[in-house]
N, C-alpha and C positions, 0 to 999 in steps of 0.2 A: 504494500500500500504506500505509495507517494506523499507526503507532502507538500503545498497543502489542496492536495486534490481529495482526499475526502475531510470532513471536519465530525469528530466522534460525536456525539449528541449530550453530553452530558456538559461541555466546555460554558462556561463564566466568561465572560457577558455576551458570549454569541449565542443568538434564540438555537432551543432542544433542534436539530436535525436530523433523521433517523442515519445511523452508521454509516449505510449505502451511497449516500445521498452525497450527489457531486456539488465541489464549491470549484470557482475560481478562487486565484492568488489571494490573499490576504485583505492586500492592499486594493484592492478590485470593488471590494463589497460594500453596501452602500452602509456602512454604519463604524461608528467610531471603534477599534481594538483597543481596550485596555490592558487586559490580561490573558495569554495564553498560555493553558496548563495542559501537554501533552504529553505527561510524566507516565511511564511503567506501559507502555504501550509495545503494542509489536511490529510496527513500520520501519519500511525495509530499505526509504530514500527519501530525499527531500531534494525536490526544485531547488536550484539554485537561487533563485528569488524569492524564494519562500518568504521569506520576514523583512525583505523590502519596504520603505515606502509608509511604514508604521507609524507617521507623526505622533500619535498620542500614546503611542504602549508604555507599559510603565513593568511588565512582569512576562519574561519567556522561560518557559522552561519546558525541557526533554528530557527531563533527567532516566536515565535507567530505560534505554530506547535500544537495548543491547543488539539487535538485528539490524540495526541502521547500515548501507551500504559506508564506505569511509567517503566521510563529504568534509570540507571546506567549513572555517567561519562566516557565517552567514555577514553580509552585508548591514549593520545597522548604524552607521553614519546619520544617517536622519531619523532614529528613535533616540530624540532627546530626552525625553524624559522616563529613559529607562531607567527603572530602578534596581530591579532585579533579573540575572541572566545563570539559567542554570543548565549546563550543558553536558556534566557528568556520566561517563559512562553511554556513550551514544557513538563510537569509533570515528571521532573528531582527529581531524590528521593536518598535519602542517603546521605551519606560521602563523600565529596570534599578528592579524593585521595592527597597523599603526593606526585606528582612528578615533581611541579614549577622547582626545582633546573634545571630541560632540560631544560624547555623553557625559556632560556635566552632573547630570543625578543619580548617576550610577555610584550602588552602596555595593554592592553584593556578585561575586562572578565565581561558579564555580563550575571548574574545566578539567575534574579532577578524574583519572583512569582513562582517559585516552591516550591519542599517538599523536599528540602534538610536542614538536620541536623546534632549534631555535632557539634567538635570544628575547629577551621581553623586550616590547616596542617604546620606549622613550617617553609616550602621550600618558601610558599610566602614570608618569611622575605629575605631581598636582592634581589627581584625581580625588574625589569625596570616597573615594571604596574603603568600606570600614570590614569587606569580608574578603579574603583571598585566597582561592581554595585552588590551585593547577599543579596538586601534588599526583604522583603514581601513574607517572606519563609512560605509556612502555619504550617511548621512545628515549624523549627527555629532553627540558628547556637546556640550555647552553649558556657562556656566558657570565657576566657577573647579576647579582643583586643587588646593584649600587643604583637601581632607578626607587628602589624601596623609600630609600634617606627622606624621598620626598612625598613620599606616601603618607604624611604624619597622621592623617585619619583612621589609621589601619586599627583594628581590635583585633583580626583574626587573621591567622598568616600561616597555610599552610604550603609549601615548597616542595614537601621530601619528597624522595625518591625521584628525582633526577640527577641532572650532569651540571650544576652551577658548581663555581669553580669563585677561586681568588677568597678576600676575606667576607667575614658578616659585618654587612653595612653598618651606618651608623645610625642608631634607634635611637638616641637620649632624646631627641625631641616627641617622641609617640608616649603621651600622659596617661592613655587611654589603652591599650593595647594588653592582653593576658593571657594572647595562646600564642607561641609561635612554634612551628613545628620543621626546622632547618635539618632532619637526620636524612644520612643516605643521598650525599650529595659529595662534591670534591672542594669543601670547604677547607680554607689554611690558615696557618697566623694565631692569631690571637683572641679570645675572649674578654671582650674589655670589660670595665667596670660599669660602663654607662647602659650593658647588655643585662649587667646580673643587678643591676640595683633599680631596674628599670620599674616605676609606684604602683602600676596595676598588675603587674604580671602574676599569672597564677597556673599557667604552663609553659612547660621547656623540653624540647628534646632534641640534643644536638648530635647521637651518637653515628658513627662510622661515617666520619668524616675525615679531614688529616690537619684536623686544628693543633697546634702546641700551645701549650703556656701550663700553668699550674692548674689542676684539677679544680674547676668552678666549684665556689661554695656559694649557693643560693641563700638569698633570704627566707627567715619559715613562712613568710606570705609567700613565697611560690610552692604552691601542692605538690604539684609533679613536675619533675625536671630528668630528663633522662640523659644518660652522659656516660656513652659507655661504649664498648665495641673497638672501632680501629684508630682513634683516635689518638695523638701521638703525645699526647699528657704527663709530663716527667713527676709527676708523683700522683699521691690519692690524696693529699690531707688538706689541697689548696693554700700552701705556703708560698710566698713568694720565688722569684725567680733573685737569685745575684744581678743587683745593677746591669753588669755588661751582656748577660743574657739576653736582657730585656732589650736592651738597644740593640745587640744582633737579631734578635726578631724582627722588631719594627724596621730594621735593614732592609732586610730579607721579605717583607711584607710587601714594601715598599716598589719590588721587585718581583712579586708573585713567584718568589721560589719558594720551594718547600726545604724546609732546615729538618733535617733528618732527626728522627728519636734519637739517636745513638748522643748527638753531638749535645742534643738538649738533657738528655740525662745526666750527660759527665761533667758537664756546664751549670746545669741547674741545680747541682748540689753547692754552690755558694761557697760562703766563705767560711763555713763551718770545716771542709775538707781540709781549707788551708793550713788551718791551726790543728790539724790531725798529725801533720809530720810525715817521716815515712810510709807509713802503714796506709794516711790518707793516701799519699799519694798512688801504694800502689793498688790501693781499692780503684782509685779512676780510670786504670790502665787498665781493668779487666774487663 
């Protein structure tokens, strides 16, 4: 079954239709789209102009459309006043187009178990999106997450299970934000303080990545925080790194290279080694 060549009979605010029953396009029909709910359905394609042309929509979603042929992001440049896009699980494939900058009202996108790849497109920076859900891509976004920084609306931020790479952006400005969920990505560097001490946060889970620095210690306002797996962490108890450590990180960050476990353990044991003498010393040689 096509979309949107038939339209189900039970849909909000388009009048009961019985199943069978042919529509044109969308945008075709003589009455304003607010809201289209085509969620857990079993349609097998969509028009590529399907959701064209929707000046007033404000709500699309497909979520869980698991027989969908693989299609393309639908064109919605001229549904400004979207507010919610839920695309989840629908065999969405390719490049997340650059055309955020329209949808000013948009709070909510979630693109999460498809095969989209790629780096995120630039227009998301500035947007009102307070939900971000484009985690467990089979393919996987590409790229850094430095368009986030400017995301300061965000509360919800779900990324994992792709291929983002370089460090975690810088959050101190997001007041508001308490889930973020960065595991299973090719994440490096460092965990700052402005990440763990961040007012509202109340999840975290940053494991199997290739972050260094000292094991994060969360505040007890964060419930869950996960931190664990292949991450290259030079100890568990979240003690500081020795000064010059620190600055060969942020070197090295600076640089997008990855500073090997090896070099951050034997380094990251400080100055305490020093005053060990011999014996320190040849603990570090092992």
């Amino acid at each position: 079954m096509e979309l949107p060549f038939f339209i189900p009979y039970h849909y909000s605010p388009i009048p009961p239709l019985l199943p069978h029953h042919p529509s044109p396009y969308f945008h075709q029909l003589n009455f304003q789209i607010l809201n289209i709910y085509l969620d857990n359905n079993l349609f097998t394609s969509i028009a590529p102009d399907a959701f064209s042309r929707l000046t007033s929509l404000q709500t699309l979603s497909l979520s869980k459309n698991t027989k969908l042929s693989p299609w393309t992001f639908s064109d919605l440049s001229q549904s400004t006043s979207l507010v919610e896009v839920q695309f989840d699980n629908t065999n969405l494939y390719g490049t997340l187009p650059d055309v955020f900058q329209s949808l000013n009202s948009l709070q909510s996108i979630r693109l999460s178990y498809n095969n989209l790849n790629d780096t995120l497109p630039p227009s998301l920076a500035g947007t009102m999106i307070q939900n971000l859900w484009i985690n467990n891509q089979n393919v996987g976004f590409t790229g850094t997450l430095d368009v986030l920084s400017n995301m300061t609306n965000l509360l919800h931020v779900w990324v994992h299970k792709n291929m983002f790479t370089s460090q975690i952006p810088d959050l101190s400005k997001f007041v508001g934000i308490f889930d973020i969920k960065l595991k299973e990505n090719l994440l490096t560097g460092s965990i700052s303080r402005s990440l763990i001490n961040l007012p509202s946060l109340k999840n975290i889970s940053l494991s199997n990545n290739k972050l260094q620095n000292p094991f994060p210690k969360f505040p007890n306002i964060v419930e869950n925080n996960v931190v664990n797996g292949t991450d290259n962490f030079c100890n568990n108890n979240g003690d500081p790194f020795d000064p010059q450590v620190t600055t060969l990180l942020e070197i090295a960050g600076g640089f997008g290279y990855l500073v090997q476990s090896l070099m951050v353990e034997k380094r990251g044991r400080g100055r305490d080694n020093q005053s060990r003498g011999k014996d320190g010393g040849e603990e570090r040689e092992r």
